[in-house]
C-alpha positions as CSV (number, residue, x, y, z in Angstrom):
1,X,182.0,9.4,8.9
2,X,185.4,10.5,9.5
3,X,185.7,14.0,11.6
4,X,189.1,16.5,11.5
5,X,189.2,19.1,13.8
6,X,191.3,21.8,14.3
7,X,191.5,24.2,17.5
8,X,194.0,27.1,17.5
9,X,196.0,28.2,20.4
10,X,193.8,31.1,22.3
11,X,195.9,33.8,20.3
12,X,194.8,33.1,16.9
13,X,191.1,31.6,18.3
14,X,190.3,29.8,15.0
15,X,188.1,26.5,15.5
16,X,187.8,24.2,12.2
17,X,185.8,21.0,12.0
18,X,185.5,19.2,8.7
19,X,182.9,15.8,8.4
20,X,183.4,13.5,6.0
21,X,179.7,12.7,4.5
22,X,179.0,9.6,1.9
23,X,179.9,9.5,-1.2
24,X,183.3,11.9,-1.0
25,X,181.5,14.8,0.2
26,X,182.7,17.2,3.2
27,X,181.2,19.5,5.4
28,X,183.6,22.4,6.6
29,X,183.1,24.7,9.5
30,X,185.2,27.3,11.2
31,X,185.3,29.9,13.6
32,X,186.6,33.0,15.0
33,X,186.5,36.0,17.0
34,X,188.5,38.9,16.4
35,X,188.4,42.4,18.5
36,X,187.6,44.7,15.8
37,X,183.7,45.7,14.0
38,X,181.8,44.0,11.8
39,X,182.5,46.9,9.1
40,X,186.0,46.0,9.3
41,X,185.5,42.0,9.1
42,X,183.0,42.8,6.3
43,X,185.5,45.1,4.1
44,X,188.2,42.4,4.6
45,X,186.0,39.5,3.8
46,X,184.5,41.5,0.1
47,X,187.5,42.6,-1.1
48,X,187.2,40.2,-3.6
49,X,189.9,41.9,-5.8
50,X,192.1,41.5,-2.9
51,X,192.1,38.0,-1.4
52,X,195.6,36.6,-2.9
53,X,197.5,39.3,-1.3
54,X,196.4,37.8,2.5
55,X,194.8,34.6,1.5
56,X,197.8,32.5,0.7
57,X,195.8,29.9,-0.9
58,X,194.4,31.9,-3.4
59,X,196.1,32.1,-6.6
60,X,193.6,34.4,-8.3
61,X,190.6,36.3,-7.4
62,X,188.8,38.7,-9.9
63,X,185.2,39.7,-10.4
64,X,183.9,38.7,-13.4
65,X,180.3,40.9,-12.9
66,X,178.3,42.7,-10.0
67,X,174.6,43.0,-9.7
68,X,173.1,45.1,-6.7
69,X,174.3,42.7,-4.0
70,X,175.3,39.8,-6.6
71,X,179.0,39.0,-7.8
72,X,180.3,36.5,-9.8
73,X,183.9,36.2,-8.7
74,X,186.1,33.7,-10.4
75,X,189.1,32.2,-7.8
76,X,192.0,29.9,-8.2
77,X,193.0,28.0,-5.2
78,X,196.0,26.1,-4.4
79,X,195.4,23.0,-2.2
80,X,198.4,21.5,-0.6
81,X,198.7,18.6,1.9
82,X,201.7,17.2,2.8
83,X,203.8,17.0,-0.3
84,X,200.8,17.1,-2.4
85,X,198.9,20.4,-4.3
86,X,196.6,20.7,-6.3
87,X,195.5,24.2,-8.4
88,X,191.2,24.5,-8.0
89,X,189.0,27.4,-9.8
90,X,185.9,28.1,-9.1
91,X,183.2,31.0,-10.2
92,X,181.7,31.9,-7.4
93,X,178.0,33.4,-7.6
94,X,178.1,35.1,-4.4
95,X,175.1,37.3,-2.4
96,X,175.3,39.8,0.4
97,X,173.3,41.0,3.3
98,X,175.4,43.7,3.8
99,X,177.9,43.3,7.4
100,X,175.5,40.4,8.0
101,X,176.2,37.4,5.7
102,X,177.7,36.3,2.2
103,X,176.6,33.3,0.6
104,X,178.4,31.6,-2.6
105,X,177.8,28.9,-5.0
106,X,180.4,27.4,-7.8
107,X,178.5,27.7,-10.9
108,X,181.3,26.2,-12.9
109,X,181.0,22.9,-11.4
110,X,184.5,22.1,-13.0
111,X,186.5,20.8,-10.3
112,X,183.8,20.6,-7.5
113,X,180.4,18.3,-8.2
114,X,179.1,21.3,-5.6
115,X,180.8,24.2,-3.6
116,X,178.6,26.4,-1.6
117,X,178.8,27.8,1.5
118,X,178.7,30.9,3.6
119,X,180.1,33.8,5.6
120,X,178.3,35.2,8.8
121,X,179.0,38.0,11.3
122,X,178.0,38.9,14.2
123,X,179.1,42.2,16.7
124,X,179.5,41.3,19.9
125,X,180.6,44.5,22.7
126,X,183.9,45.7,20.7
127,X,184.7,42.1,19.1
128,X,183.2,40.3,15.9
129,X,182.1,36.9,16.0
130,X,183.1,35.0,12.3
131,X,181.7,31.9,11.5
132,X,182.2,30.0,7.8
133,X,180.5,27.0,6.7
134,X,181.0,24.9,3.4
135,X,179.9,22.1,1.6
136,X,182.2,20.4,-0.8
137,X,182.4,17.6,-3.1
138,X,185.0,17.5,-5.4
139,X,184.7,15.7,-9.0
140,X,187.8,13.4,-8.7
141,X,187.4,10.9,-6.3
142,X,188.9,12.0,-3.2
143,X,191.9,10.6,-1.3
144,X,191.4,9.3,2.3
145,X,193.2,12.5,3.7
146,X,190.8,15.3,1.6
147,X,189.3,15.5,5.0
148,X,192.9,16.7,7.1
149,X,193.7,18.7,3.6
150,X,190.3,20.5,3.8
151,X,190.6,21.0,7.8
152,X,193.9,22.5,6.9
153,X,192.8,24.9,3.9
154,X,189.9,26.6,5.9
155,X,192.5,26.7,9.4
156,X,195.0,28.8,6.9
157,X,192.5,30.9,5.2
158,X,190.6,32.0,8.6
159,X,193.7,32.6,10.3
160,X,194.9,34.8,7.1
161,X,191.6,36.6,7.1
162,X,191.6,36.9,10.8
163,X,195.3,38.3,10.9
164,X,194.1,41.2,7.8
165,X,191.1,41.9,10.0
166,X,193.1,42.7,13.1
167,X,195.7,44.6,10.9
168,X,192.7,46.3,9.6
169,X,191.6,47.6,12.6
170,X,194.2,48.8,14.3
């Protein structure tokens, strides 16, 4: 099992493992803490309709349908390593416990075998604590550097979402 990690400088505090696990799976996990409420962090990390305009990765991001505290949002993703990309959709059925946690599951299953993962907060004394964890097997056999390509997706996408928390907040 193969392990990537990532540790930010203090300014940006954003951790990111990634584990490679048998058969071309991944787990992801990352980190952060940002000096700003968990209402903030949480209306950053739902606006759904908003992602591509911090997340850089993200092509796309629409909801397709809400239900009480269910979404199905459909995303395309650009993955990029080195010289290589790669354009990823997924339709995410996601749940919320409101400034708590989101989870999500790709339903489509067309370019990951599974995708699921989830979102947590927690308010600390006038900081939030971010945490994001992900399981991921994609359905193309994966090169031996998915593992630095994942570690480097979630590192950009937490610092993005960090960065629109803080300017959130202020």
């Amino acid at each position: 099992m193969a392990v990537a990690t990532l540790l930010m400088g203090a300014r940006s505090s954003v951790a990111v493992q990634v584990h490679s696990l048998r058969g071309g799976a991944f787990d992801i996990e990352g980190s952060f803490s940002a000096p700003a409420t968990a209402a903030c962090a949480w209306s950053v990390l739902t606006d759904y309709g908003h992602l591509g305009q911090f997340v850089p990765s993200i092509l796309c991001s629409r909801v397709q349908s809400t239900d009480g505290d269910s979404l199905l949002v459909l995303q395309e993703i650009s993955g990029r390593f080195l010289i290589f990309s790669r354009t990823l959709r997924v339709l995410l059925d996601i749940h919320e416990d409101p400034e708590r946690s989101i989870t999500f599951t790709d339903v489509s299953r067309r370019d990951f075998a599974f995708y699921r993962g989830n979102w947590a907060l927690r308010a600390g004394s006038g900081s939030v604590d971010v945490q994001y964890e992900a399981q991921a097997k994609p359905r193309t056999f994966p090169p031996f550097w998915a593992d630095k390509l994942f570690a480097d997706a979630a590192r950009s996408q937490l610092q993005a979402v960090r960065a629109e928390i803080l300017r959130r907040s202020r």
